[in-house]
N, C-alpha and C positions, 0 to 999 in steps of 0.2 A: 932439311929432310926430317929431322927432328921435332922439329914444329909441327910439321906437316901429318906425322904420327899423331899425337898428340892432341892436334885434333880431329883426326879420325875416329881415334878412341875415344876422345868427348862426344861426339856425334854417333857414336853406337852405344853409351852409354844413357845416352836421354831417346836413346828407340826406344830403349829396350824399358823404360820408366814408361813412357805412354803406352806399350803394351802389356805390362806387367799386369797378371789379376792378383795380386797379392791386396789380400782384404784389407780394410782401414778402419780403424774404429770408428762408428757414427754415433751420433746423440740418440739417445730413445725416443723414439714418434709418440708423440700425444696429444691425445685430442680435449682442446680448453675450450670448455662451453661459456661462451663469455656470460656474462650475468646479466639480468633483463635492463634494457634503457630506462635510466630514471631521466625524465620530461622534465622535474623539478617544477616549481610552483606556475599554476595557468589558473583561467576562470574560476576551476572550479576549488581551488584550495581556500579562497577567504567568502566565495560564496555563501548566502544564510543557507541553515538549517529548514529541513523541510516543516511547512504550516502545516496545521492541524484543523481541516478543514470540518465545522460542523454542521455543515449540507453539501451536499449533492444535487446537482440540476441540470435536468435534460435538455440537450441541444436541440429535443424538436420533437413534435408528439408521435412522429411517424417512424421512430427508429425500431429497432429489432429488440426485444427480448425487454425493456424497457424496464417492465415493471412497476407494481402502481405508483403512478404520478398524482401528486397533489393538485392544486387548485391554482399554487403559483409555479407548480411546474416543476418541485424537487421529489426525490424519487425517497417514496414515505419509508420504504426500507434501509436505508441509508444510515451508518454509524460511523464514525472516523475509525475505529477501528474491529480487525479481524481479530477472533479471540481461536487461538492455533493453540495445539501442544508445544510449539516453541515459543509462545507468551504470542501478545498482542503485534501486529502488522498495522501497517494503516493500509487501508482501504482505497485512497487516495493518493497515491505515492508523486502527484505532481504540483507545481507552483500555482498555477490554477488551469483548470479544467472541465466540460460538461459531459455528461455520460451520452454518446454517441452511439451506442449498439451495448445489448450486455450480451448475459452467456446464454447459449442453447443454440440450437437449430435454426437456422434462417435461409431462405431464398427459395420458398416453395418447395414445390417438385426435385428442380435442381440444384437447391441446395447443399446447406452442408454444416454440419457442428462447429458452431463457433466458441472457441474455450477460454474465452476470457473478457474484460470488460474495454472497450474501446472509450478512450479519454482524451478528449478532442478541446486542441486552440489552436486557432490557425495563428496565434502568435508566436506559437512554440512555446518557450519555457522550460525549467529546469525538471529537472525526471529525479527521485530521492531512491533511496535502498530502502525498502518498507521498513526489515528490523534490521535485527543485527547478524553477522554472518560472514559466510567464504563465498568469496568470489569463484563459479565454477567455470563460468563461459563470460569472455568478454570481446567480441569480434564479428564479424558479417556471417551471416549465415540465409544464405539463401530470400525463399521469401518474406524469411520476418527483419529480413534487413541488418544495421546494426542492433545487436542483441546483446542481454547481459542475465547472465542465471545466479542467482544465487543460494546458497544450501543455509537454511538458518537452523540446523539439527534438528532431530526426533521428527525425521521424516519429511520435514515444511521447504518447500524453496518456491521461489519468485520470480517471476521470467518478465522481462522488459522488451519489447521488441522496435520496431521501425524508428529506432532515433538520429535523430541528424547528426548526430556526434556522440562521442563519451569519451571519458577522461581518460588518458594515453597512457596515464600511470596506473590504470587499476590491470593488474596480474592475478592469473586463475590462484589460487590457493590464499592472497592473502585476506586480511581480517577488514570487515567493514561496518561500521558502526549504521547503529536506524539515525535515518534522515540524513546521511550524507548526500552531497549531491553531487551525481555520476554520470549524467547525459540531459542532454535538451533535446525534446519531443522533436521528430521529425516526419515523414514520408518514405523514407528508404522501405525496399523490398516492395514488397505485395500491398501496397496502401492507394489510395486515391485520393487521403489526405492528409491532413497535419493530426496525428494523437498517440497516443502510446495505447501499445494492445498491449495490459497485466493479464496475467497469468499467476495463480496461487496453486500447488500442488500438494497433497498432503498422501502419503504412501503412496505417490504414485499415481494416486488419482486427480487430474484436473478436476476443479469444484468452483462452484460459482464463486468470484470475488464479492457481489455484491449482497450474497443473500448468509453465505457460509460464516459462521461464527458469529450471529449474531442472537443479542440478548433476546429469550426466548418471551412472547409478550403475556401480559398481567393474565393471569387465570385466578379467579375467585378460589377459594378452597371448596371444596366440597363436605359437607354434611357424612361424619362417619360412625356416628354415633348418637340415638337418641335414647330419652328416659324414658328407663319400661316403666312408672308411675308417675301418674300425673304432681306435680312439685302444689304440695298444701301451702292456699294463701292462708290467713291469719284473717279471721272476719274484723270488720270492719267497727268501731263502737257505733251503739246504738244513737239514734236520732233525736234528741229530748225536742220538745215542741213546746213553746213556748205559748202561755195562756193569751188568752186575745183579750185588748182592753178596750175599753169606749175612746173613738176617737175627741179627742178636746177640743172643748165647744170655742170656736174662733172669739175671738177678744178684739174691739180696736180700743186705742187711748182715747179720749176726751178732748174735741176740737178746743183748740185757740180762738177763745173771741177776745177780738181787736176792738180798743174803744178809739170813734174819732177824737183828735186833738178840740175840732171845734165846737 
């Protein structure tokens, strides 16, 4: 019977624990934002340095916004580099490339503002960071596809669009050197082919990549000053002339006469 007690009261005593609300101390909830995936080393970490291309040449005489083309077909306004208030960009930010469309208005009637320069290889190729800067956007965005923005201070950033890739390790904020190399030209978004559509912005304002920042061309000086009296030459000495003499009566020598031996 004793026993029998005994665990009755065991048995009322572990009720009475799984209905108990008697509070328990818990650990504090916190929320741990894990820290961005580093990819570690791929293509593009021992990848070259972007070239410094010194022409530019149009993929075809019938493109948009073009610009005067030479004779062999490079676009005569063409400099490797943009000259910004955040120093020098290049112009050219890809492995190699043909100028495919530039900036302005295109497609008739139903067109529409195109804001930047279209940079066409249907091999694709490596896509560079023009200067130097923070990474602001790196990710899919609609019709410009995979995209990459970057802010290089005092107003200047750089927009990359339609690329087949880019590098997994670049994160918004941090630092990126000119000419590193950050995606290969592709088709993504709104394209119908292989190129990178650049984008230069300066306060805000899109402005042409290929015409903006370039060295202004040779202007003669102008005339701002002449003399109000005529500048005195210094006359010239006098001509002495010399007397005329009898020209000298011609002379010949005195022939050789030869005697015969016989």
């Amino acid at each position: 019977m004793r026993r029998i007690a005994l665990s009755l009261a065991a048995a009322c005593a572990l009720g009475a624990c799984a209905t108990t609300n008697t509070p328990y101390a818990r650990a504090p909830i916190t929320t741990v934002i894990s820290p961005p995936a580093d990819y570690g080393p791929n293509i593009y970490t021992n990848a070259p340095r972007a070239p410094l291309h010194s022409e530019l040449f149009a993929c075809n005489s019938y493109g948009s916004n073009l610009g005067l083309i030479g004779q062999r077909g490079e676009a005569t306004n063409y400099t490797p580099y943009i000259d910004t208030p955040a120093g020098a960009l290049l112009r050219n930010p890809t492995e190699v490339a043909c100028l495919s469309s530039g900036f302005g208005y295109r497609g008739g009637s139903n067109g529409r503002q195109h804001n930047g320069l279209d940079l066409a290889n249907r091999e694709g190729g490596f896509i560079y960071a023009a200067g130097e800067g923070r990474i602001v956007t790196a990710d899919y965005r609609g019709g410009y596809g995979n995209y990459i923005e970057i802010d290089h201070g005092y107003g200047v950033r750089t927009r990359y669009a339609h690329m087949a890739e880019f590098d997994p390790n670049l994160r918004p904020g941090m630092r990126i050197a000119a000419g590193t190399p950050m995606g290969r030209m592709g088709m993504t978004g709104n394209a119908t082919g292989v190129h990178l559509h650049y984008e230069v912005m300066i306060d805000g304002l899109l402005v042409d990549p290929l015409n903006y920042g370039a060295p202004q061309p040779y202007v003669t000086t102008p005339v701002t000053s002449t003399y109000q009296q005529p500048v005195p030459i210094a006359p010239a000495d006098p001509v002495t002339e010399l007397p005329e003499t009898a020209p000298a009566p011609e002379s010949y020598p005195e022939p050789v006469r030869l005697q015969s031996p016989y």
